[in-house]
C-alpha positions as CSV (number, residue, x, y, z in Angstrom):
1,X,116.0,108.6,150.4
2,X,113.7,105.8,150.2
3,X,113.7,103.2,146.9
4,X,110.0,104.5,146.5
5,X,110.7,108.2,147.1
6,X,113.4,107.1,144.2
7,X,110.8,105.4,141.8
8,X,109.3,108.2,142.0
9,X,111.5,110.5,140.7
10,X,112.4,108.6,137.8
11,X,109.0,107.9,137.0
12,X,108.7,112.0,137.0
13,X,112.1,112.3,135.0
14,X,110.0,109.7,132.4
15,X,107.3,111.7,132.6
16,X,108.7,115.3,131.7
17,X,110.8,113.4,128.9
18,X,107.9,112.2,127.2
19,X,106.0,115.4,127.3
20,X,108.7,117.3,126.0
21,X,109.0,114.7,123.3
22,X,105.9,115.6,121.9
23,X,106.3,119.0,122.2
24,X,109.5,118.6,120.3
25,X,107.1,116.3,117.8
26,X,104.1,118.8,117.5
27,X,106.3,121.5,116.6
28,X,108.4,119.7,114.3
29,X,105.0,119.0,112.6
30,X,104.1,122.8,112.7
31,X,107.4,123.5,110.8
32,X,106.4,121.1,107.9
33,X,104.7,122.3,105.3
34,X,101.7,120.1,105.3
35,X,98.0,120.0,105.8
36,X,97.0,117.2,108.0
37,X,93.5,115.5,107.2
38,X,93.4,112.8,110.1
39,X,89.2,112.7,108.8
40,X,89.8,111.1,106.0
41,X,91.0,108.3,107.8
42,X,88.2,106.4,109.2
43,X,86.5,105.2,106.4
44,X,89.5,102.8,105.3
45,X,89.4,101.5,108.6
46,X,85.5,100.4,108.9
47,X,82.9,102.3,106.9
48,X,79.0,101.6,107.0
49,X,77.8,99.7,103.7
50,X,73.9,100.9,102.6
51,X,72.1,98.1,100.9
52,X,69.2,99.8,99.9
53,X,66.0,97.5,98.7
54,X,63.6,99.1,96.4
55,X,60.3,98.3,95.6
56,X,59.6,96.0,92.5
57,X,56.2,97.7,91.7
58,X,53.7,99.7,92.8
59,X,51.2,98.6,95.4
60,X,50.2,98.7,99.3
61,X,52.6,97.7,102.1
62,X,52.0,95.1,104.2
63,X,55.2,94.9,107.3
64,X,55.2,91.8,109.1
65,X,58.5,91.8,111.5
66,X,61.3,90.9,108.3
67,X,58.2,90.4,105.8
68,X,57.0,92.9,103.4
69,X,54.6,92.4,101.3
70,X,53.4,95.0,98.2
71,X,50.3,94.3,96.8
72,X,49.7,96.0,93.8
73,X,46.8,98.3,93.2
74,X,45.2,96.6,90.1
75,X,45.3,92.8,88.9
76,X,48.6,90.7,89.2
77,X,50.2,88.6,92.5
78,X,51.6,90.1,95.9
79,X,55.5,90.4,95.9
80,X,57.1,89.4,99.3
81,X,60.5,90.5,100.2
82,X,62.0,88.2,102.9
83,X,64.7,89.2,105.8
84,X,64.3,93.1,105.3
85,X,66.3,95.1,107.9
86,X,66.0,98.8,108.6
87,X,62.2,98.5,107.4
88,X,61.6,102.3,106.4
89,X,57.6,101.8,105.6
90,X,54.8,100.9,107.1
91,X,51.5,99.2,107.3
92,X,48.9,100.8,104.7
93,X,52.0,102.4,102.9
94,X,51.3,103.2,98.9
95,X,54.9,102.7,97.4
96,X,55.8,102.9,93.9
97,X,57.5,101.0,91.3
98,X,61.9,101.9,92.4
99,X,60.7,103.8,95.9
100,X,63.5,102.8,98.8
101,X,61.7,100.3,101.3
102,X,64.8,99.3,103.6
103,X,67.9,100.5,104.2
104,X,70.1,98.1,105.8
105,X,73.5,99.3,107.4
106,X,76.4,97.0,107.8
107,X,79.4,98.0,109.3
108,X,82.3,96.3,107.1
109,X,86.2,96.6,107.6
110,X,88.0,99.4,105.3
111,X,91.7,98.2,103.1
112,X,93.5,98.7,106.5
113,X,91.6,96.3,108.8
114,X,92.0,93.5,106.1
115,X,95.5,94.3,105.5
116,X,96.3,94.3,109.1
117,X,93.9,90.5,109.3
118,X,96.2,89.5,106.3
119,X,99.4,90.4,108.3
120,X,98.0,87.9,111.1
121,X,96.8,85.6,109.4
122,X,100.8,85.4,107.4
123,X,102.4,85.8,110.3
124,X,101.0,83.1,112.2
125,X,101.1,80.0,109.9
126,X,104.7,81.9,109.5
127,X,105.6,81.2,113.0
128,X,104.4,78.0,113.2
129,X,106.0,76.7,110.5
130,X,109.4,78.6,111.4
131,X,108.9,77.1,114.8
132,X,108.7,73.3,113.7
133,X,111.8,74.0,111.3
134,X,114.0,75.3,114.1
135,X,113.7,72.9,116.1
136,X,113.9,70.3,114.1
137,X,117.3,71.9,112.3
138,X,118.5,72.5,115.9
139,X,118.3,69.3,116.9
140,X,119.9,68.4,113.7
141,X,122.3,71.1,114.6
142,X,123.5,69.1,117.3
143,X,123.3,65.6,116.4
144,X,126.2,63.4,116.2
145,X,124.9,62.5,112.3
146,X,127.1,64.5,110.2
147,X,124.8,64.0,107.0
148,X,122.2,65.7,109.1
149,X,125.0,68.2,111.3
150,X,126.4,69.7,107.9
151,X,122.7,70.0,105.7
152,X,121.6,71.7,108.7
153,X,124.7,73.9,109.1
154,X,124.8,74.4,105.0
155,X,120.8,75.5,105.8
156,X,121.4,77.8,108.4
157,X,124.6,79.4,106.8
158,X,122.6,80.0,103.6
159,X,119.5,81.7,104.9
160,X,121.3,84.1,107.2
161,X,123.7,84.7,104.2
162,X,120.8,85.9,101.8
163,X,118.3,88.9,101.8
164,X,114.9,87.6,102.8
165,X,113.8,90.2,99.9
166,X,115.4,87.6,97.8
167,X,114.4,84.9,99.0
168,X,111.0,85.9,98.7
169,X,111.4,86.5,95.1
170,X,113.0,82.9,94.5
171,X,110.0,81.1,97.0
172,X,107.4,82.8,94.9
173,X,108.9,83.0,91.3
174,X,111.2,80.2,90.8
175,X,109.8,77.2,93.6
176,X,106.2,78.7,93.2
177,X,106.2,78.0,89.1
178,X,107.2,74.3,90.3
179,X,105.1,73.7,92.9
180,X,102.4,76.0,91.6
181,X,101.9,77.7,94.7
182,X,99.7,80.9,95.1
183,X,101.3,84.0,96.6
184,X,100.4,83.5,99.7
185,X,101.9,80.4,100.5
186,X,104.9,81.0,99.1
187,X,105.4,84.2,100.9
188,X,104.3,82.0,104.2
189,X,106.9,79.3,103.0
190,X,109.6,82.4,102.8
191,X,108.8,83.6,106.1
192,X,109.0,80.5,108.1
193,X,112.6,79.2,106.0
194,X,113.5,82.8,106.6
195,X,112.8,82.6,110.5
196,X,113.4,78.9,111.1
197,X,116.8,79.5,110.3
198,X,117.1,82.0,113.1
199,X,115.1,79.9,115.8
200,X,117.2,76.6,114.8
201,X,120.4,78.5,116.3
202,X,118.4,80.2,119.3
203,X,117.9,76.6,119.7
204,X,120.8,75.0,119.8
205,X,121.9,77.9,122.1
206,X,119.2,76.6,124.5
207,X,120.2,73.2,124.2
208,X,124.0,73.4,124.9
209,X,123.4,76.1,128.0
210,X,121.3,72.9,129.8
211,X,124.5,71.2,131.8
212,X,125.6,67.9,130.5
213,X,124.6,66.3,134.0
214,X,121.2,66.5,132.6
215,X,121.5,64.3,130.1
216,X,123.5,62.1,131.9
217,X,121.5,61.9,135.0
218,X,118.3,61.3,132.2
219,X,120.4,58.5,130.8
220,X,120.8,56.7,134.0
221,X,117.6,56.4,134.9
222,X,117.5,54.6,132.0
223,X,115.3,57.0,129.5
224,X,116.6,56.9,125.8
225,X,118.4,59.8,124.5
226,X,114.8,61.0,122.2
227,X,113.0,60.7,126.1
228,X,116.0,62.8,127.5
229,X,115.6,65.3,125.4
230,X,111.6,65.6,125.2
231,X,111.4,65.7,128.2
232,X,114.5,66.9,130.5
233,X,116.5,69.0,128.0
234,X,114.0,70.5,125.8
235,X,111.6,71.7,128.4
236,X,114.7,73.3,130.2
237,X,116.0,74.9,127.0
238,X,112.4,76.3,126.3
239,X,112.5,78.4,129.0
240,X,115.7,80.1,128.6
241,X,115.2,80.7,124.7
242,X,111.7,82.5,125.2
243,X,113.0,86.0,125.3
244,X,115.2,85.3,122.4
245,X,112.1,83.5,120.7
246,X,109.6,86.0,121.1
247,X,111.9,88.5,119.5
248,X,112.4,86.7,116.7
249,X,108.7,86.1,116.3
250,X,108.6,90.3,116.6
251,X,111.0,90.7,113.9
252,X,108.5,88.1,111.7
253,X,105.7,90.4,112.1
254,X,107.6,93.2,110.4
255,X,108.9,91.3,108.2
256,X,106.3,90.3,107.1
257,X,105.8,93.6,104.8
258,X,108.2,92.7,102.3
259,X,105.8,90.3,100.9
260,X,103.8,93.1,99.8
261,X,106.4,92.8,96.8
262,X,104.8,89.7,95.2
263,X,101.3,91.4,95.7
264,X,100.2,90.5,98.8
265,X,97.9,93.0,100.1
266,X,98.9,93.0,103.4
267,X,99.2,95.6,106.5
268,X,101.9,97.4,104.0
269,X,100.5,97.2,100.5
270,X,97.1,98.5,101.7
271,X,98.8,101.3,103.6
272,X,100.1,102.6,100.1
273,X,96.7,101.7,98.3
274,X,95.1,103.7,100.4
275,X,97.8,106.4,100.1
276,X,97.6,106.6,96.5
277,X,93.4,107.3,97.2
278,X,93.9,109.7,100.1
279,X,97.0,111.7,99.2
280,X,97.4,111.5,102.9
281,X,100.8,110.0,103.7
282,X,102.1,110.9,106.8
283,X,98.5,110.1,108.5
284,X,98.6,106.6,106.5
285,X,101.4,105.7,107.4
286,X,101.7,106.7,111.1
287,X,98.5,104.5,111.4
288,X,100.2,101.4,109.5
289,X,102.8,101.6,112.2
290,X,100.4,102.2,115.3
291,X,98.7,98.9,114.2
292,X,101.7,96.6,113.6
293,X,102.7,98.5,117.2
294,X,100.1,97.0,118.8
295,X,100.5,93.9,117.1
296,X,104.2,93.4,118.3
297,X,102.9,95.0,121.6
298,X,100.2,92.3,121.8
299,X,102.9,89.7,121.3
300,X,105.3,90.7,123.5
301,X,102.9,90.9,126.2
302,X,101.8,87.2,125.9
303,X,105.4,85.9,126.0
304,X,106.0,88.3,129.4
305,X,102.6,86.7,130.8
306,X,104.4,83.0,129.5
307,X,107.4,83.8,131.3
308,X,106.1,84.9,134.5
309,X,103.7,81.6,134.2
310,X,106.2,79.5,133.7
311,X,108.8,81.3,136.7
312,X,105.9,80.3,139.2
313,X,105.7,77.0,137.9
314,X,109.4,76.6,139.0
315,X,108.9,77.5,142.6
């Protein structure tokens, strides 16, 4: 049997599994005891907002592209009405004082949409942040210092030792009363101490896998040890910690709901606003995690497309 005649078999195997995992999901669904109302859905998604311009009095229309212009039937001056959309009179028109002239649709983004722009928005500055602090408390993992080996050991032993729950609490109650920061910051600050911590040891990891002879061989060429490691050990390291990286930076993301606590209305929060309005919580929340899904899907990809980019650099 051939390797593709193989594939192929497995692929079917994948296949039939799926399908009979959502048979096995639809009719755990039937079993419940629940009306599903997927309709009311959309709208907290993106919904069309109506501005509706009326007339200020009565008079005759005059429509000139985004003009109109009423003039009134007896004495006083012609009203103009600039930038009209969705015009719905016309030349020689007789409106009244309150009658509807335009109606202008404008498709806006529903709770969901700007929780989920939140969540990016959070997690980005996050992972920035998180990834200047790792590498900075790796290398300080590492050093020969120890004022700056132990603070960065007593750093990373006390954020992995705590609930990020917690810290997000302390970051936004305790350190945000002294620094007055706004919630969002301080539940950006949480996130990137939080994650920092992780990517100082992923890398360290990265740094002590690169062979000694690397360093060495740097050294006698005659590059400093800062040059050696910018740019022999580091770029080296990079590449091996990626995988590791980009699950860390997954884990962010998700994260990232728990600052829904100090009433941030992100991805999460919104998903139990719009519970609360919808009494629709199975729909709600299967959305919530379809979006950070293709969020972390999105992610995930980019580092694959990084890797492979990279892995053709090296040939």
């Amino acid at each position: 049997m051939t390797v593709k005649h193989k594939n192929l078999i497995w692929n079917g195997l994948l296949v039939i599994f799926l399908v009979g995992m959502a048979f096995g999901i639809y009719g755990a669904s039937v079993k419940v005891d629940y009306i599903w109302r997927w309709e009311r859905l959309p709208k907290y998604i993106f919904y069309t907002d109506s501005q509706i311009t009326k007339a200020p009095i009565d008079g005759m229309v005059k429509v000139e592209g985004n003009k109109v212009t009423i003039t009134p039937a007896g004495r006083g001056e012609p009203v103009s009405l600039d930038g009209m959309k969705g015009v719905s009179v016309k030349n020689g028109d007789t409106v009244t004082k309150g009658s509807t002239i335009a109606v202008n649709n404008k498709v806006k983004a529903g709770p969901l949409v700007v929780g989920l722009l939140t969540t990016l928005y959070i997690s980005f500055f996050s992972i920035i942040f998180a990834i200047i602090l790792g590498i900075v408390t790796g290398l300080a993992r590492i050093s020969g210092n120890p004022f700056f080996k132990k603070l960065a050991v007593l750093y990373i032993e006390l954020i992995r030792g705590t609930p990020l729950l917690v810290q997000i609490f302390i970051f936004y109650f305790f350190i945000g009363t002294i620094l007055n920061l706004d919630r969002v910051t301080a539940g950006i600050a949480a996130l990137a101490v939080f994650t920092g911590a992780y990517i100082a040891e992923i890398v360290r990891a990265g740094i002590q896998s690169i062979s000694r002879g690397q360093m060495e061989a740097a050294r006698s060429l005659g590059m400093s040890y800062t040059q050696a490691m910018a740019l022999v050990i580091l770029p080296q390291a990079f590449k091996r910690t990626l995988p590791p990286m980009a699950g860390q930076f997954i884990s962010l993301i998700k994260d990232s709901s728990l600052v829904s606590v100090i009433s941030i209305t992100d991805l999460t929060k919104a998903g139990r606003e719009v519970v609360a309005s919808t009494f629709s919580p199975f729909e709600v929340w299967f959305t919530v995690a379809a979006l950070y899904l293709i969020m972390t899907s999105g992610l995930s990809f980019l580092v694959q497309r990084l890797e492979k980019r990279m892995a053709q650099q090296d040939r």
